[in-house]
N, C-alpha and C positions, 0 to 999 in steps of 0.2 A: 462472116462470123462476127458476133457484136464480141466486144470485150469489155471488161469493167474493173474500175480502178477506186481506190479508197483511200483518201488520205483525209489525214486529221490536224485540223486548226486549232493550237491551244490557244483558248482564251482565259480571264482572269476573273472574267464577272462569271455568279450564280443568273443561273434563266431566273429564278424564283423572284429576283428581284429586279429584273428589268435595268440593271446598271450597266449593259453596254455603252462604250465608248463612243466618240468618230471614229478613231482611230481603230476601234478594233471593227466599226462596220465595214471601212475602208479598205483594211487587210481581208474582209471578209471578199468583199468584193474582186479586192487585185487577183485572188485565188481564181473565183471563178471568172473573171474575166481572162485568167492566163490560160485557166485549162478550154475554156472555150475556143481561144484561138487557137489551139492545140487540135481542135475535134473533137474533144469531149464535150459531153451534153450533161448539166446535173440531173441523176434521177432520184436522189435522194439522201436527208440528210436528217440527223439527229446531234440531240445535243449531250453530248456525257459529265455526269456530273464529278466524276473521279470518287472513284469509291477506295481509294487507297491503293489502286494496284502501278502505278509508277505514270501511267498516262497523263495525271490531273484532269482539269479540265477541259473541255473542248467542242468542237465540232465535228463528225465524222460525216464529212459527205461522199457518196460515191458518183461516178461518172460514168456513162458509155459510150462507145462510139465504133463504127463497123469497121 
């Protein structure tokens, strides 16, 4: 049975304007480089722009793995 997991990375920068960090590519990475040793595989990710509902901004990537 595959399973899949969703978590979200908040970041600080707007996508519109391309002002990621090292730092936050960094933490991008430590993510999926943790959940991979874990078994998970990324299949997909989006970026949120926070539309005021408490989230702000972010990444929401999801994971699977059987």
């Amino acid at each position: 049975m595959i399973r899949y997991k969703s978590e979200m990375l908040k970041v600080s920068f707007k996508w519109i304007t391309s002002s990621i960090t090292d730092e936050e590519l960094a933490k991008l990475d430590e993510v999926i480089n943790a959940r991979s040793r874990e078994g998970w595989d990324l299949v997909s990710y989006s970026f949120m722009g926070g539309s005021g509902g408490g989230w702000g901004r972010g990444i929401l990537m999801t994971f699977k793995r059987e």
